[in-house]
N, C-alpha and C positions, 0 to 999 in steps of 0.2 A: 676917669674910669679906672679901677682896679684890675689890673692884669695877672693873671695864674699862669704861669708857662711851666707849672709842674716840673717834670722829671727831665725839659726837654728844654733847658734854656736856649741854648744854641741854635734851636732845630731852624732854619729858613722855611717859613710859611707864608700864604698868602696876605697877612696883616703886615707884614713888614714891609711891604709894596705902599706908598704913601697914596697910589692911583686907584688900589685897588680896596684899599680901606676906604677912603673916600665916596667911594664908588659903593660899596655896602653900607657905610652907615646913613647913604645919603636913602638907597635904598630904603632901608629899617626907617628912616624917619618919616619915608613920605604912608608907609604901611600904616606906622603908630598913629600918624592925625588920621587917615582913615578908620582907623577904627577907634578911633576918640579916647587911648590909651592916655593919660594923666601920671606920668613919671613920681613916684615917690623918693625916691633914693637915688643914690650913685649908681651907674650900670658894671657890671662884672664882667668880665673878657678871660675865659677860656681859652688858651693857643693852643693845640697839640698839632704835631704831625699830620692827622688825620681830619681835625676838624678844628673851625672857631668857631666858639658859641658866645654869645651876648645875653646876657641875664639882663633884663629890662625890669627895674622894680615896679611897682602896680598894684593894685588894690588886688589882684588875680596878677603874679609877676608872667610874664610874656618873654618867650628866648629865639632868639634869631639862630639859626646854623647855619654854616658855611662850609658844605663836604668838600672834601680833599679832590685835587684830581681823579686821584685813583677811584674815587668813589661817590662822584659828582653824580651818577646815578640817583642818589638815595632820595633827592628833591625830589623829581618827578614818580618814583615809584613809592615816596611817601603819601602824592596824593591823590594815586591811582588808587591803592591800599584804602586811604580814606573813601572812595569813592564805593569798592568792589567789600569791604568789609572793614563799614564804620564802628561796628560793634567791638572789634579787636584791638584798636591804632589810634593814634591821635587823629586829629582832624583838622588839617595848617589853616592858620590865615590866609596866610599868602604864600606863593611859592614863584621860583624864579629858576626852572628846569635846567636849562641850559647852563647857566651858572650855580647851580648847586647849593641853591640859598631855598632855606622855610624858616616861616613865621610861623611860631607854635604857642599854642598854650599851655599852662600847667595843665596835667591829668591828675594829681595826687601824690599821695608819699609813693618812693618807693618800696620795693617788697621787702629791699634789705634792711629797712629801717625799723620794720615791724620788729622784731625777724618772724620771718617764716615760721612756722611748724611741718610738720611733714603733710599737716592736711590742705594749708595754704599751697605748698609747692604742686598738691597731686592738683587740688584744683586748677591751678596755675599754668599747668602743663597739659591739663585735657582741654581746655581752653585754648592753646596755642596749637594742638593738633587739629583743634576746629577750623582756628585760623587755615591752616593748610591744606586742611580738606577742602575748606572756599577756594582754593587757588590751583586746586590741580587743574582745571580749565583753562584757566589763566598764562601757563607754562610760554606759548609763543609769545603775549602780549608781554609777561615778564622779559623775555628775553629783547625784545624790540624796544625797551624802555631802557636797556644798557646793562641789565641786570646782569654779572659775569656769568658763564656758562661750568657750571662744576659740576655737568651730573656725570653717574657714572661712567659712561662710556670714555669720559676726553681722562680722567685721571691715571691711567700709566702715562702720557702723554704729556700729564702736570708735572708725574712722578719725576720724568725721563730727564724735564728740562731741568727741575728741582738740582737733581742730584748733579748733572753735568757742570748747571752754573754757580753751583753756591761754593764760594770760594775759601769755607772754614771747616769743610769736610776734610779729614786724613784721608792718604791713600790708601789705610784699611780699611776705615766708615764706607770710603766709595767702592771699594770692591763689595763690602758685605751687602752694599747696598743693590749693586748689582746684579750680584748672587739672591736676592731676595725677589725680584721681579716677579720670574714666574708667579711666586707663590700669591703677590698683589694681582696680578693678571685673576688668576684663580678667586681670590676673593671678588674682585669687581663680577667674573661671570657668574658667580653663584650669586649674587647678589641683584644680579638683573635677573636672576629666575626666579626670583620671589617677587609676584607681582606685586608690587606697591608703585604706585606710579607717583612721578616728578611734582615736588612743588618750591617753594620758595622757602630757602636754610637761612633761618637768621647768622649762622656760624658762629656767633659770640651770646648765646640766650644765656645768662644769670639773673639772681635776685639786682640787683645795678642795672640793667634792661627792661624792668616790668614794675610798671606802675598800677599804683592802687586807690582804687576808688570806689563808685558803686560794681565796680567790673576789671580785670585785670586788662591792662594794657599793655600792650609789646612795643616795644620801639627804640631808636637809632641803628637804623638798618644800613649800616655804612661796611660791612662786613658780610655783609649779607651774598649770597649766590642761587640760581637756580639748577636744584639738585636733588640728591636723595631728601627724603624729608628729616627720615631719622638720623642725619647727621649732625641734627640739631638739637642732640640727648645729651651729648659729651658733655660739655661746659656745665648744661644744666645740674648733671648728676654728679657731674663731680665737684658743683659746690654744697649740693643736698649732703650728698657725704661727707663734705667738711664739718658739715652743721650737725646733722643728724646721726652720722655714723654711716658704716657702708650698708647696713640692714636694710634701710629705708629703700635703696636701689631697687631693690627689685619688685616691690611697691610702687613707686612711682613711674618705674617704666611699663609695668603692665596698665596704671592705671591710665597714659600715654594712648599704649598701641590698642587698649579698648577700643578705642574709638575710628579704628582703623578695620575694614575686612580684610579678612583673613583668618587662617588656622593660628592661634597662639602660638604653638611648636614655630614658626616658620615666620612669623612676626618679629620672636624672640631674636633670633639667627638672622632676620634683618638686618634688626638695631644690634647684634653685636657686631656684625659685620661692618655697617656703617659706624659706627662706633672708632672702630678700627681708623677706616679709609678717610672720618672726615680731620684727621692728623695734614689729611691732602689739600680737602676743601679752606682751612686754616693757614696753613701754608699760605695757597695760594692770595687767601684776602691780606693777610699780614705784606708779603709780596707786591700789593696793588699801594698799600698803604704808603710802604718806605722804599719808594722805587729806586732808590740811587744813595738811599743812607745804609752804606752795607756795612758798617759797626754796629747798628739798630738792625738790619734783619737780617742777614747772614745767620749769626747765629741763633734767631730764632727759628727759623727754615731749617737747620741743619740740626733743631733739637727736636720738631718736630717730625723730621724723617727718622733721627732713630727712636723716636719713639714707638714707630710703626714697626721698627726691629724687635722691641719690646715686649710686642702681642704678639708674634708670630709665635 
């Protein structure tokens, strides 16, 4: 097998466990004769922090994942997802809830490969507010499936612990940080006055997360929280603006929150609001990610809160 451990040679993950590799690949193989997979190639091994994936070659290549602790979730609410909206998401082979293991198929290229145009992303993104509009029902059952809780209500609460524990803030970051509370308090209440109700933030959506086929598909929801929905603009928009310029933005957020009732005016003022606040929801999943590598997330955590200094 080829191994990639990217950026993160050092990192201690579940493959290094001789019992626990065993124990998945033994997994993966008994899934592949079930489904009468015929190996062409070498397999490919993916290690990150956050997940291992297994690239299985095949006439259709097939990829095993193996979510992180922090995000062992994503198994079971991968094939609940398939379940409540197959139209949106991949559709696993197999899954193994409890341990944090799917068997997936390919969906297509991804978006980034094309690249995008700004008509791909609008479609792309009205598409993934469908998704979410199928799941505002969904909200308790998401939560019951493990899905972390980041909507807005608990976020000064993220804020609070954010700024108290992160140990690469200066004593004047943490004061200003301080000093800025109310003003997040403020944003979270106005932002629960805008009725948009709860559904499920992928927190990391880019063209690298969305697959393309006869349909776009969304997935690796390892990052993922139940929350504001529009906090799931951020990343998006600001890779469209990488690509496209910052013109595009406002284009592709209204062509988004179309799909959403409501007054426009107040729609708008949502997503900038969440916009802002999900600098919180990030945090927090990066947080779940690298729970004890605080050279890896210290200082992501701590660039993410001033960043919300930034907006005010």
């Amino acid at each position: 097998m080829e191994i990639d451990r990217g950026a993160y040679p050092e990192a201690q993950t579940p493959w290094d466990d001789p019992a626990w590799r065993t124990a998945a690949l033994d997994w993966l193989e008994v899934r592949l004769t079930e489904l009468g997979v015929r190996e062409t190639g070498p397999r490919r091994v993916r290690v990150r922090p956050w997940s291992v994936i297994v690239r299985v070659e095949a006439a259709s290549p097939v990829w095993f994942k193996a979510a992180s602790p922090g995000s062992v979730f994503e198994a079971g609410l991968g094939e609940a997802l398939a379940r409540w909206t197959p139209e949106h998401v991949l559709t696993p082979y197999a899954v193994d809830a409890a341990r944090g293991w799917s068997l997936l198929p390919s969906g297509g290229e991804l978006l980034r490969s094309l690249p995008p145009g700004p008509q791909e992303w609008e479609e792309a993104l009205t598409q993934y507010a469908d998704l979410q509009l199928a799941l505002v029902p969904r909200v308790e059952e998401l939560l019951r499936l493990g899905v972390p809780d980041a909507r807005v209500a608990v976020l000064p609460a993220v804020f609070d612990v954010a700024v108290a524990e992160n140990g690469t803030l200066s004593a004047e970051e943490r004061a200003r940080l301080r000093a800025f509370r109310p003003r997040l308090v403020e944003w979270c209440d106005e932002l629960r006055a805008i009725d948009v109700p709860d559904s499920l933030d992928h927190a990391d959506l880019h063209d690298g997360q969305i697959l393309v086929a006869e349909r776009y598909t969304f997935f690796d929801w390892g990052d993922a929280n139940v929350g504001h929905p529009f906090c799931s603009l951020l990343i998006a928009l600001e890779r469209a603006a990488d690509l496209h310029g910052t013109e595009v933005v406002a284009r592709l957020e209204d062509a988004y929150l179309d799909r959403w009732p409501g007054s426009l005016a107040e729609l708008r003022r949502a997503a900038e609001l969440a916009r802002h606040l999900s600098q919180l929801t990030r945090l927090r999943s990066w947080g779940r990610l690298f729970p004890t590598a605080a050279h890896l997330g210290d200082p992501e955590q701590a660039a993410a809160l001033l960043r919300l200094l930034a907006t005010a």
